[in-house]
C-alpha positions as semicolon CSV with decimal commas, in nm:
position;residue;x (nm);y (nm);z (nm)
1;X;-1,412;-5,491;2,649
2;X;-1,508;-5,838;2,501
3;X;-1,205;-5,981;2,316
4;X;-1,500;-6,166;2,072
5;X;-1,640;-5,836;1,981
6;X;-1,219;-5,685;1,887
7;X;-1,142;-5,938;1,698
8;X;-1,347;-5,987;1,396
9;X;-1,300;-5,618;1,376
10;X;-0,904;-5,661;1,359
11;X;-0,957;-5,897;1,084
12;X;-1,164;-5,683;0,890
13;X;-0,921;-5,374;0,935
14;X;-0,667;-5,560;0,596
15;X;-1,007;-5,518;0,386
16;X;-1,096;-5,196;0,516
17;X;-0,749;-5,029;0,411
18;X;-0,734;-5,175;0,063
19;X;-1,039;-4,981;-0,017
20;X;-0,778;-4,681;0,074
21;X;-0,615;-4,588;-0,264
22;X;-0,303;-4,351;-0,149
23;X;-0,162;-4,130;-0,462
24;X;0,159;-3,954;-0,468
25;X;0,237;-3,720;-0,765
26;X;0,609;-3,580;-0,820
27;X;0,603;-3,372;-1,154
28;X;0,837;-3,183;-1,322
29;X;0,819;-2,901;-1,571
30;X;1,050;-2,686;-1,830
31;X;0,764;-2,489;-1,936
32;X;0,902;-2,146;-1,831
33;X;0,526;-2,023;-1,779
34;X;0,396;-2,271;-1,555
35;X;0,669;-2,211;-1,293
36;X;0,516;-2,019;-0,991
37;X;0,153;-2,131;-1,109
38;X;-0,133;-2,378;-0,949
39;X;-0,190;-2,659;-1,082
40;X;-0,532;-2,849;-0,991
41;X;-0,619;-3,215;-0,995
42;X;-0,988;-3,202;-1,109
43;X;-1,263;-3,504;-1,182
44;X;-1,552;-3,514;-1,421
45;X;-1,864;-3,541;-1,177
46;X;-2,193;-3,515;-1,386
47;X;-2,110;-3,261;-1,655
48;X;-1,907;-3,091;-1,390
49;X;-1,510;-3,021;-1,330
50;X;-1,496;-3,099;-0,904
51;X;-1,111;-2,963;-0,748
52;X;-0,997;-3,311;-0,590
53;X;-0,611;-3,164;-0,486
54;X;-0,381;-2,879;-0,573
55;X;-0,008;-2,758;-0,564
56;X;0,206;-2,450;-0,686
57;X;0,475;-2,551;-0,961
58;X;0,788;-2,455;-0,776
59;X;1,172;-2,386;-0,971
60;X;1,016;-2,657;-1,197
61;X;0,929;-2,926;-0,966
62;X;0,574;-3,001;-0,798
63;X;0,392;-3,278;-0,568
64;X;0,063;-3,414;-0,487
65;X;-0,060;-3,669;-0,236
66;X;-0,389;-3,831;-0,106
67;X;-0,658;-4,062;-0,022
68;X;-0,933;-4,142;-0,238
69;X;-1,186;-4,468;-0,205
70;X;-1,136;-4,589;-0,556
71;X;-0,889;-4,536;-0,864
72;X;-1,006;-4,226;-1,046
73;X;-0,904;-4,092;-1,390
74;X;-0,873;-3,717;-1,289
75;X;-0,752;-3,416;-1,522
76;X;-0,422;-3,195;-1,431
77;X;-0,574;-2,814;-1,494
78;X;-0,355;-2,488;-1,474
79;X;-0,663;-2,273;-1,436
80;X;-0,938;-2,361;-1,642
81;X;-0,653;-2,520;-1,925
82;X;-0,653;-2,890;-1,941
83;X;-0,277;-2,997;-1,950
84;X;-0,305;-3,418;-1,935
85;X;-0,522;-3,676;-1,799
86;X;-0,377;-3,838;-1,465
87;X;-0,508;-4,181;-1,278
88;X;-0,514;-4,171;-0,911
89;X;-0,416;-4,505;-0,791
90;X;-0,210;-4,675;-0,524
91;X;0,163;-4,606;-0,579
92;X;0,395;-4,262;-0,753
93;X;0,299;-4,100;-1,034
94;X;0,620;-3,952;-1,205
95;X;0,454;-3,653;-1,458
96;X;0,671;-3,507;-1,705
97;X;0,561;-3,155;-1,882
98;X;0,759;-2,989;-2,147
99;X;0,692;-2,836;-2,470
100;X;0,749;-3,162;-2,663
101;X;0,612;-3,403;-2,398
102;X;0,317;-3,493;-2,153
103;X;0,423;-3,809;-1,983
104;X;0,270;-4,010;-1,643
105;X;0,462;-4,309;-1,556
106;X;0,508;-4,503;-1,206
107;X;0,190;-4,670;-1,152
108;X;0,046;-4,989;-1,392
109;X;-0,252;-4,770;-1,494
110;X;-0,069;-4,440;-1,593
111;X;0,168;-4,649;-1,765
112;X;-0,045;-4,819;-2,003
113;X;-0,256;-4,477;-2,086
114;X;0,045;-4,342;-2,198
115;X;0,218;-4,631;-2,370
116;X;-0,161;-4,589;-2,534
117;X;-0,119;-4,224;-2,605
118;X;0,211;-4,223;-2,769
119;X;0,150;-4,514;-2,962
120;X;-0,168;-4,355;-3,112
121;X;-0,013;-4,093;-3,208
122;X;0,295;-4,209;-3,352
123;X;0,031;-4,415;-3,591
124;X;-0,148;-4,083;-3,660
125;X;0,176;-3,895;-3,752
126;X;0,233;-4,198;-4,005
127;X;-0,108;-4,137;-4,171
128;X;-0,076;-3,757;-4,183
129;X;0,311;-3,812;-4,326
130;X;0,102;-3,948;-4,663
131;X;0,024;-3,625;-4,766
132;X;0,370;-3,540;-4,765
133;X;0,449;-3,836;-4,878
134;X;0,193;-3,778;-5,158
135;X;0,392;-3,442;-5,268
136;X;0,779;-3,603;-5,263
137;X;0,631;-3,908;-5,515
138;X;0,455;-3,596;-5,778
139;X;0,750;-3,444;-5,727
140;X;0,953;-3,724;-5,850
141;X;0,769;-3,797;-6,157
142;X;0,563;-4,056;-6,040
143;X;0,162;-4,144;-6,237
144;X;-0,089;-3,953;-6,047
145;X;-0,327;-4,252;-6,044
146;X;-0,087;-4,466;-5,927
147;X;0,026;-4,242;-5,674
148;X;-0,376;-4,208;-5,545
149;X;-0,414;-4,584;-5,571
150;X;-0,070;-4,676;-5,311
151;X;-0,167;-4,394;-5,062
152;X;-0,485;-4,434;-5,087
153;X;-0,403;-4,855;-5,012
154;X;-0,153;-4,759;-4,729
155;X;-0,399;-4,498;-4,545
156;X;-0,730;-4,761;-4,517
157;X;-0,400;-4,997;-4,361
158;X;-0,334;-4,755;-4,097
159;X;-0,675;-4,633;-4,057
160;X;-0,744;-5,022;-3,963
161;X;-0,479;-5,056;-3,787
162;X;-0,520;-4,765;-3,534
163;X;-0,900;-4,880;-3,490
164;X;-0,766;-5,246;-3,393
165;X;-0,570;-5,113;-3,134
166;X;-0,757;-4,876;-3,009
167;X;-1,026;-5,113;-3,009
168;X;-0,796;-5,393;-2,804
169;X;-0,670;-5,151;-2,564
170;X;-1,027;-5,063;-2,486
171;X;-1,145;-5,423;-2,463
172;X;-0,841;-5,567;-2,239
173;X;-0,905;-5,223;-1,992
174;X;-1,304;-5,309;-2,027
175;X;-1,301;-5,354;-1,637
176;X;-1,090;-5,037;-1,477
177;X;-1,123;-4,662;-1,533
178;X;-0,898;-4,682;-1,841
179;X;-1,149;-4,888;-2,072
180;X;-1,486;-4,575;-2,014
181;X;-1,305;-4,332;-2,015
182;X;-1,046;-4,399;-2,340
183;X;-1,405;-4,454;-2,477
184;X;-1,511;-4,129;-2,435
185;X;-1,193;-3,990;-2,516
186;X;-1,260;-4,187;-2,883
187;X;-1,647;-4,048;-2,894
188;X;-1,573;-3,693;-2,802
189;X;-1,368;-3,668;-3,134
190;X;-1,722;-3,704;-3,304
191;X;-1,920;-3,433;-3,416
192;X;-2,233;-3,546;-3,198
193;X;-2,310;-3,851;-3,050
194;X;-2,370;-4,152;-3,305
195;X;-2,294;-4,493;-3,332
196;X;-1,996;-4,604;-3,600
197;X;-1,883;-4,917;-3,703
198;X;-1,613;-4,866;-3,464
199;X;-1,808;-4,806;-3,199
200;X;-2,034;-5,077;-3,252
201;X;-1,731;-5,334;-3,238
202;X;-1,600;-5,209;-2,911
203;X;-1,978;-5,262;-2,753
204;X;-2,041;-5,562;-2,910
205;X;-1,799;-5,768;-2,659
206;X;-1,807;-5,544;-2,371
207;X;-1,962;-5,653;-2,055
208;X;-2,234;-5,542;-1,830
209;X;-1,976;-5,367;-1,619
210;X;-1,853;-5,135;-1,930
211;X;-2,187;-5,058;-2,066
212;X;-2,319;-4,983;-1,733
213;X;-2,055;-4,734;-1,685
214;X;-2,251;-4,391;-1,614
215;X;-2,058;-4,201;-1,901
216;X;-2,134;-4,462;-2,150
217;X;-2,456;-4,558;-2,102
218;X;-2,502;-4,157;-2,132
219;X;-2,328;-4,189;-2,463
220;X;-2,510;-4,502;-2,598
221;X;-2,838;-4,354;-2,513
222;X;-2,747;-3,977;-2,661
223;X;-2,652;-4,158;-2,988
224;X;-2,935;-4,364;-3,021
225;X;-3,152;-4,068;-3,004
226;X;-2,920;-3,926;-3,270
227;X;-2,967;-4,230;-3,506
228;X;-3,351;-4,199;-3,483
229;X;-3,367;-3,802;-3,534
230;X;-3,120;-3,881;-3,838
231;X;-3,341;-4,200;-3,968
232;X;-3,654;-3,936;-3,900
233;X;-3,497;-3,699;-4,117
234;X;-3,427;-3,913;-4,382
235;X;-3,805;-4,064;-4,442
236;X;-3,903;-3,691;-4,428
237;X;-3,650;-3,643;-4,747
238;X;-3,826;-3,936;-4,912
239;X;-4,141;-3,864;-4,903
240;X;-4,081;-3,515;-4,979
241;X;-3,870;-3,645;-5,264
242;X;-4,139;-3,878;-5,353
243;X;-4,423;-3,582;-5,347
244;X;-4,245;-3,349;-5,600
245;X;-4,220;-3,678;-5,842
């Protein structure tokens, strides 16, 4: 065979495996109930949950491994329950599952969802602690209006807060699987597709890439249909309004 015709094939084979993204998964559970179960590794494929791996929880311990041609955000199932979102990049994923925790470290991308995820939520706990707080300050003699006026001052703080950084981790992950989907993740907690002022900040300085993104031109184009069924409804109110005057 013609060395001329190997060797630009050789050179090519560096590029050819890099395209290869190789998972490994070693997880570990004290969740009495999952041991002897299946867990599944599953991806959202238009509208549809698609089985990418599996494994059987064993005394507590259990391990994936694979191949895929890109990093995926997949979904960790135990029959048709959703236990944590997983991404499937080069490198080990070390899961964690107990009754307090859900936890995927190892890799750069897993890391920084759930850095993400338990920093959200430690700023949610703070803003549902006002209510409590709220009760301890009536409790203590405090004015009711002044009470209402400080909470009501510290809750729009952490409200604002949360949005900033949800809003900056979406914006510095704008060009990997963790920007989309944390997106969605944000939208789903709607009622119905629409467009808030949050929402509009995160699009406003997103690229091409981002809003090209299947799920979120799907969203974009579901909530614009929203905002003109709503705006619809609203003239139809008016004029309604304005025939009974």
């Amino acid at each position: 065979m013609n060395a001329n015709k190997i060797l630009p094939f050789l050179f090519l084979l560096p590029f050819l495996a890099s395209c290869t993204h190789a998972y490994k998964i070693e997880g570990t559970s004290s969740v009495n109930t999952l041991d002897g179960k299946t867990l599944y590794l599953k991806s959202l494929r238009d509208g549809e949950w698609v089985k990418l791996d599996s494994t059987e929880v064993v005394h507590g311990t259990f391990a994936m491994k694979g191949k895929l041609d890109s990093v995926q955000m997949a979904t960790l199932f135990m029959g048709e329950e959703n236990i944590m979102p997983i991404i499937l990049e080069n490198g080990k994923t070390v899961v964690t599952i107990s009754n307090t925790e859900l936890k995927a470290v190892g890799t750069p991308l897993n890391t920084a969802l759930y850095d993400f995820i338990h920093k959200k939520s430690e700023m949610e706990a703070n803003l549902a602690d006002l209510e409590q707080k709220e009760t301890r300050m009536v409790l203590e003699g405090g004015d009711l209006t002044d009470i209402h006026r400080q909470l009501s001052l510290e809750g729009d703080s952490l409200v604002t807060a949360m949005n900033q950084y949800v809003k900056t981790f979406i914006s510095e992950n704008y060009e990997n699987v963790l920007g989309p989907n944390v997106f969605i993740m944000l939208c789903s907690s709607l009622p119905y597709p629409i467009m808030t002022p949050q929402i509009d900040e995160i699009l406003k300085d997103a690229p091409y890439t981002f809003k090209s993104n299947k799920m979120v031109r799907e969203f974009i184009s579901k909530a614009k249909e929203n905002l003109k069924l709503i705006e619809e409804h609203q003239r139809m109110e008016e004029n309604t309004f304005s025939t009974a005057k």
